[in-house]
N, C-alpha and C positions, 0 to 999 in steps of 0.2 A: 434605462440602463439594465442588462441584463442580468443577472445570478447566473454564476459558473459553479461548474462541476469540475473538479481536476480530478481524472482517474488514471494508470497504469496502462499504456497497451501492449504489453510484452510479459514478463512473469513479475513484476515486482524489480525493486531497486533502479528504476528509470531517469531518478532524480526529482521526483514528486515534491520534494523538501523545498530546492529550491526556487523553483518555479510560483510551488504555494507563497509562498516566502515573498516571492519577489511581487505575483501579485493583490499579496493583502496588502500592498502599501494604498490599493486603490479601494481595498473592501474596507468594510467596516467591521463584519463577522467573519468568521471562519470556525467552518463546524467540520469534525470527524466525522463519519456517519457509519463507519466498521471496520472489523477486525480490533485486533487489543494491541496487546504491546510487543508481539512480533516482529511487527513490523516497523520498522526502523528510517528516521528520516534526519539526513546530516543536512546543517546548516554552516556555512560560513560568513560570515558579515565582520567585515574592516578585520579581518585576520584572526575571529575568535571563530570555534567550530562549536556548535552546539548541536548533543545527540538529543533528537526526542525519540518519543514508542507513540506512548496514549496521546500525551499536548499536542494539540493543534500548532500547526507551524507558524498563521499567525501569533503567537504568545510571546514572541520577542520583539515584539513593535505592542509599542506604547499605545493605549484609546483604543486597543480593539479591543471586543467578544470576541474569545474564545469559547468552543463547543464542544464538549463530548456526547454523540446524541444517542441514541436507545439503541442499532445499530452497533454501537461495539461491544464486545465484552470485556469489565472491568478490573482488573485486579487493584486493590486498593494500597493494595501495602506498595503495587511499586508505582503508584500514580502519586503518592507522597514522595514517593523514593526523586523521582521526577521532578516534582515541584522541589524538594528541597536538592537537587545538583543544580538547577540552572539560577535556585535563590543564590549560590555559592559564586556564580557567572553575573551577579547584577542584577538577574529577572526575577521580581517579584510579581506572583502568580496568587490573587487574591481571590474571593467569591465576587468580586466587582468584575474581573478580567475574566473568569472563570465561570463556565456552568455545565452541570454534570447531570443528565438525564435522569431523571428520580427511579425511572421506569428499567434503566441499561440494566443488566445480566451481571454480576458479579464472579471473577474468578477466583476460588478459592484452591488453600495448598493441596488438597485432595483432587482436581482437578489436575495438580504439576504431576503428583504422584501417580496417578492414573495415566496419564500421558507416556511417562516414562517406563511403568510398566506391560503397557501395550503394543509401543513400541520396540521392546527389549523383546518382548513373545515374538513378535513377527519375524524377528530376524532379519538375514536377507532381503524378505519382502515390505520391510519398515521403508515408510511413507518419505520419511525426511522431516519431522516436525520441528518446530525449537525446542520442547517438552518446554514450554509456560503454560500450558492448560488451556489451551486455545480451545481445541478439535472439544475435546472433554464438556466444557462450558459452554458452546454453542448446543450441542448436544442435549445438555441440560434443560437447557430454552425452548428447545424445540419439544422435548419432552414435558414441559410444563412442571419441574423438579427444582428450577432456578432460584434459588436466592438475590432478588434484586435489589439496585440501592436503595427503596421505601421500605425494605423490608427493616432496615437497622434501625429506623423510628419505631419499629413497634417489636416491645421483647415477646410477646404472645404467637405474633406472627414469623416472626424468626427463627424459633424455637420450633416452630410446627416444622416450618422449612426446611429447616436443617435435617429434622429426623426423617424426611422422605428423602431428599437428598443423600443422606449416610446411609439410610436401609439398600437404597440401588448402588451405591460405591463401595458399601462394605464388602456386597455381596460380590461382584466382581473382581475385587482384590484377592478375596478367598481364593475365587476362581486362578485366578492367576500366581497362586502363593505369596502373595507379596501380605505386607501386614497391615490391619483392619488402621481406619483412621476413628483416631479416640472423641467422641462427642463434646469431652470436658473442656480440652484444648483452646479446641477449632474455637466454641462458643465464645470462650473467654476470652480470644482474638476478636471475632465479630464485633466483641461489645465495648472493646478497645477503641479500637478502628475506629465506630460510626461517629462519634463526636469531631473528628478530624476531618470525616468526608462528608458528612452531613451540610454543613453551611455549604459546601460548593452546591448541592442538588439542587434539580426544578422544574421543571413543566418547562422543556426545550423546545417543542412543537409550538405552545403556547405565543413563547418569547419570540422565537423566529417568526411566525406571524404578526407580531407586534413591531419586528424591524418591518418585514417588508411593506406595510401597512405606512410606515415612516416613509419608505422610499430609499432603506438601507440596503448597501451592498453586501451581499452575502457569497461569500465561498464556500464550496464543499469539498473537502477534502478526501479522498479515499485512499485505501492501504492495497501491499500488493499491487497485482495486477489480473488484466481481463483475460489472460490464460493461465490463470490461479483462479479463477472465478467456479465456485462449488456448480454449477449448472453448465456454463460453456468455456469451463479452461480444460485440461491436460487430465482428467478424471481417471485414478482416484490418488493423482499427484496434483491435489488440488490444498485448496484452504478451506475451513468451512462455515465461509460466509461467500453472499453475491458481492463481486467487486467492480462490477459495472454499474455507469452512470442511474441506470435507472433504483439500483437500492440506493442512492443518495437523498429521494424521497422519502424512501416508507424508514432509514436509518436515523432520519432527523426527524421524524415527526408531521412533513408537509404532503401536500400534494403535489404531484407530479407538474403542475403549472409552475409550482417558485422555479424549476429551473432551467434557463435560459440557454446558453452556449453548454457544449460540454468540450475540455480541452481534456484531450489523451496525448499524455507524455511519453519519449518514446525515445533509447539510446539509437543514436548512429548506427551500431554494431547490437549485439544480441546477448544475454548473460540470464543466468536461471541459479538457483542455490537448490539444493538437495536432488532427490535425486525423479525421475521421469523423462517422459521423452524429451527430445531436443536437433530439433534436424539439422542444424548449421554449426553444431557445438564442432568446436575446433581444439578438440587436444591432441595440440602439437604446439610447435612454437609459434607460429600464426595468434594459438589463446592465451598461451603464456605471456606473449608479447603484449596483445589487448587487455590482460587480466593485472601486469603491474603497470602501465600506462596511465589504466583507468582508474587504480588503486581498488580493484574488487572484491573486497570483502565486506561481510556483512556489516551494517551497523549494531544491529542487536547480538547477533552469535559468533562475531569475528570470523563466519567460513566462509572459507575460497568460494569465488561464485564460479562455477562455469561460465566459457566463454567462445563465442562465434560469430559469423557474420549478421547481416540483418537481413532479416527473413519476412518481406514483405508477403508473400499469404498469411502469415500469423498477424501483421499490422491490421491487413484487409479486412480478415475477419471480425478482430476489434475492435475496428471500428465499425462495423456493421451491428452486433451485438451489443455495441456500447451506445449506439446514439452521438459517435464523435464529429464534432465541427471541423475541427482542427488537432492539427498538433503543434507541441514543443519539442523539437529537436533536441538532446542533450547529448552531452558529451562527443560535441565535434571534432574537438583538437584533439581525439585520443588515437584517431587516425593518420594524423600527418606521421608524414613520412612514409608510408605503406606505399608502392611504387602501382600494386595492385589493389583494388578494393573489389572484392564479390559479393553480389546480392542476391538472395534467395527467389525464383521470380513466380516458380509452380513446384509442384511433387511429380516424382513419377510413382505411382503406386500399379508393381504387378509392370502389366503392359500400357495402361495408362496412364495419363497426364490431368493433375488434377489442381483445381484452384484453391481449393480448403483444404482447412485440416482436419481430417476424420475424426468421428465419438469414437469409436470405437480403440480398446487396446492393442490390440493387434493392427490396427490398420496405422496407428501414431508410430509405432514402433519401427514400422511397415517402411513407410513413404522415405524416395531419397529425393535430397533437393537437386531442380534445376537451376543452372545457375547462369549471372550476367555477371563480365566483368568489366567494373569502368577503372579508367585512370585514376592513379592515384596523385598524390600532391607532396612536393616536398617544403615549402614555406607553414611557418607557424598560422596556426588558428587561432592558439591559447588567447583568450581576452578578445578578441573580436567583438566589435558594439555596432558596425552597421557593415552590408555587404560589401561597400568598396572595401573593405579590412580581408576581405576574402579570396584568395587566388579564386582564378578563374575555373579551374577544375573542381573545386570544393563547390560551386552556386550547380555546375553540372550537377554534382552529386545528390545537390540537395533536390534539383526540379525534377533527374529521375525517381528519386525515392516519391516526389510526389504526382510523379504519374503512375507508377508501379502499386501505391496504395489507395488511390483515388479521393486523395483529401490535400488539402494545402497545409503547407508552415505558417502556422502563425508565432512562431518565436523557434529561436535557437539559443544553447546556451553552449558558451565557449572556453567555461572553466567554470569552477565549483562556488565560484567569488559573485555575488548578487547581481551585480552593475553590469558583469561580464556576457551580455542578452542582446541578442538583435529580438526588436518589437518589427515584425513584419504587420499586424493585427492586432488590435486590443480589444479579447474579449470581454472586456466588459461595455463597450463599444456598440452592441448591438442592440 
């Protein structure tokens, strides 16, 4: 049986949640393997909605591992915040159910603060971040300045942390006029905190080879999407981690063999939050229309997402850069009724005709889409469980998208509600 990878192939918000959701009932584990708690995944199950960031989507199903691997960065206060809303919903989120990479990067307030006053400088040219300290704390990582979660075990080593950490961010705040972040504070929090997050920690790398060793199903879960990806998405309206399948290894701790299938999820239609390129973005009533249908706002920052058709060279290519098997279709019914449907099929960039999407900023900015249009359908989708549930135009729709992206469906989903899934393939299957 294989290990899956569920990753993003559009910008984020694709429905990741669900999907994960629907297939930990067959995993055993499910690990995060990046980004923090930006990233936002809504569940619904028998009419209750549950928001996660950091938890793994498995965490509301009973007998699994749950994962947060080295791969995301941490913030602690709201990864408590977290475990205690969904305690409040019935799910008890224990160090039995729970394990927290000893090694993962921790986000600290000075991190929110830097965020927001970097953001605030740029003006106009501001990225579109959440201001949670995302960008900031990866940064730190890479910089080798990070406070990690082994660090809260030892006050010696924390202490050191901290003061390399605060020498480079105080210094920047300077720069930027904003006010120095006080040592006394922050530490006094640190030392709070670790008694609370310490029992979740552990050698995740370790443990996941000890499931698959067993012959456990393991999921991996990833945030965003592969054109948000820090190396081959929308650059530098990007995030700052890899969000393709391949950082789902070095995020958890294994080698690149644990993983088996990789599924990229993928909406019908096309939507992005903040701000960057977007070729099929439709503001007009065309987005408006897809934007309350869909119900598209964020889970984490409540903003309007952008919205427009579905732009299969942007699929193409993520799947190519992802290592994708298949997809999950989502959010089918958000189109019924549309008499027309358009699908993105190349660029014209200049005098040519092209099938990617260019590095460059100027050329993203550049390209206008070619376009195909199919018929639309006026019968409901909503709840659909197998294709005779499907007008006949709607299976059109779905076999062009998969010849126009060169990968098959292997699931669609047809409202937000779990059950509500055509299984065309089951990755775990292979």
């Amino acid at each position: 049986m294989a290990n899956v990878a569920v990753v993003g192939a559009q910008w984020g918000d694709e429905g990741k949640g669900k999907i994960v959701d629907w297939l930990s009932e067959r995993a055993h584990v499910v690990v995060r393997f990046q980004g923090g708690h930006n990233a936002g995944h809504t569940l619904v199950i028998n009419g209750v909605t549950y928001k996660l960031s950091l938890l793994p989507s498995g965490v509301v199903r009973p007998g699994k591992l749950s994962v947060i691997g080295n791969g995301v960065v941490v913030d602690p206060w709201a990864l408590l915040d977290e475990i205690a809303a969904i305690a409040k919903q019935g799910v008890a989120v224990t160090p039995d159910s729970l394990m927290l990479a000893d090694n993962a990067a921790l986000i600290l307030p000075v991190h929110r603060v830097l965020d927001a006053a970097i953001e605030e400088a740029k003006g106009h040219n501001r990225i579109g971040t959440t201001g949670r300290g995302i960008g900031p704390a990866y940064e730190d990582k890479v910089g080798r300045r990070a406070i990690r979660v082994c660090d809260l075990a030892d006050g010696a080593t924390l202490e050191m942390r901290l003061d390399q950490l605060l020498f480079h961010h105080n210094a920047l705040l300077r720069g930027l006029g904003a006010d120095e972040i006080k040592r006394g504070p922050l530490l006094d929090s640190l030392r709070e905190v670790a008694p609370k997050i310490l029992p979740y920690a552990g050698r995740v790398g370790a443990r996941l080879d000890v499931e698959r060793r067993r012959g456990r199903r393991i999921l991996f879960e990833g945030a965003q999407g592969a054109m948000l990806d820090v190396d081959h998405g929308t650059y530098p309206f990007v995030t700052s981690s890899n969000t393709v399948a391949g950082q789902a290894a070095a995020g958890a701790g294994v080698g690149p063999g644990a993983l088996g299938y990789v599924l990229g999820i993928t909406k019908a239609y096309t939507t992005r939050v903040g701000s960057g390129p977007f070729p099929t973005e439709q503001d007009n009533d065309i987005g408006e229309r897809l934007g309350a249908r869909g119900h598209e706002f964020g889970t984490v920052t409540g903003r309007k997402r952008r919205c427009g058709w579905f732009d299969a060279v942007m699929v193409r290519q993520a799947l190519r850069t992802g290592g994708i098997n298949g997809i999950a279709l989502t959010k089918l019914d958000v189109l019924d009724g549309f008499d027309e449907i358009r699908v993105c099929t190349g660029y014209r960039l200049g005098d040519a005709t092209i099938d990617y999407f260019p590095s460059s900023v100027a050329g993203q900015a550049a390209v206008v889409p070619v376009w195909e249009s199919l018929e639309g359908w006026s019968e409901s989708t909503q709840g659909a469980r197998s294709w005779a549930d499907l007008p006949a135009t709607t299976v059109k729709y779905v076999r062009r998208i998969e010849e126009l992206i060169g990968a098959p469906v292997a699931m669609l989903s047809t409202s937000p509600e779990r059950e509500d899934t055509i299984l065309v393939h089951n990755p775990f299957a292979d």
